[in-house]
C-alpha positions as CSV (number, residue, x, y, z in Angstrom):
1,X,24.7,5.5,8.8
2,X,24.9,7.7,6.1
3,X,22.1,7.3,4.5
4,X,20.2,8.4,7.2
5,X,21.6,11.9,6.4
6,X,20.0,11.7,3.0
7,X,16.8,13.9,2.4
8,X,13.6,12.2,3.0
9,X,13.1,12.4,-0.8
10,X,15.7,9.8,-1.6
11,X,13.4,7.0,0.1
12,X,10.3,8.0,-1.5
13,X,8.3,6.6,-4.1
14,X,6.3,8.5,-6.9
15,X,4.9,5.0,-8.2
16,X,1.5,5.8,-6.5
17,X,-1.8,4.5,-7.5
18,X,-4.7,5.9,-6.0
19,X,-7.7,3.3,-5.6
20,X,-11.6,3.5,-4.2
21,X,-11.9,2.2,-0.5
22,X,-14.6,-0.3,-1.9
23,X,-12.1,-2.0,-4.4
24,X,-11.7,-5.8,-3.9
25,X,-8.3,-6.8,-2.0
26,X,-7.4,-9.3,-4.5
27,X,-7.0,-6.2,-7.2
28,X,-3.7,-5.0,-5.0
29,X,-2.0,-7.9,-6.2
30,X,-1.3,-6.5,-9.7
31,X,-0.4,-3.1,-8.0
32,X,2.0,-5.1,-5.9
33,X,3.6,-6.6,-8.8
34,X,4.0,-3.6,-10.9
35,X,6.0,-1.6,-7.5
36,X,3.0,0.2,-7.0
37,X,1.5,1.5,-4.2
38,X,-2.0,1.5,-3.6
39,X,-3.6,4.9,-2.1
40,X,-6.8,4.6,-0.3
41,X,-9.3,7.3,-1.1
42,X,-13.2,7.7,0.1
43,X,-14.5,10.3,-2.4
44,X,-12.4,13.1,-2.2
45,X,-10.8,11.8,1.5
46,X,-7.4,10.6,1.9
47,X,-7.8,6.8,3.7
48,X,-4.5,5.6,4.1
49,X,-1.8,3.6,1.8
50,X,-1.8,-0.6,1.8
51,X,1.9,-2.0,1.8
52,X,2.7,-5.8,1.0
53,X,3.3,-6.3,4.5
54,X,-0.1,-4.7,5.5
55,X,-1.8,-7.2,3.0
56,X,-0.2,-10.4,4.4
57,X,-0.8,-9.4,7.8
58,X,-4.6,-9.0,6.9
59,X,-4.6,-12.4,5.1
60,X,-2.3,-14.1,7.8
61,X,-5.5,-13.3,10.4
62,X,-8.3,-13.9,7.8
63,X,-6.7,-17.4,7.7
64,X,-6.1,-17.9,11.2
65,X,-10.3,-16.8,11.4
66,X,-11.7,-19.7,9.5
């Protein structure tokens, strides 16, 4: 329980990579694999971030489409 009395900081990443919104999904693998993580821009706007888990989800229903 004590690390939930650490500052917010001390979970944070700075390994931040920001990509365009129209990027291929298959170019997050390398980000993946380097312990980055991917932020989603449009222009200037702030999109959102992609995690692993937000990747395998997405490819766990594209699968489950065909």
């Amino acid at each position: 329980m004590t690390r939930f009395r650490q500052p917010v900081e001390a979970a944070m990443t700075t390994r931040l990579r920001t990509v365009d919104v129209r990027m291929p999904i298959r170019d997050l693998l390398p980000m993946f694999n380097a312990g980055l993580v991917p932020i989603v821009t449009d222009g200037d706007e702030f999109v959102g971030l992609v995690t692993r888990i937000d990747l395998i989800n997405y490819l766990r229903v594209k699968l489950h489409e065909v």
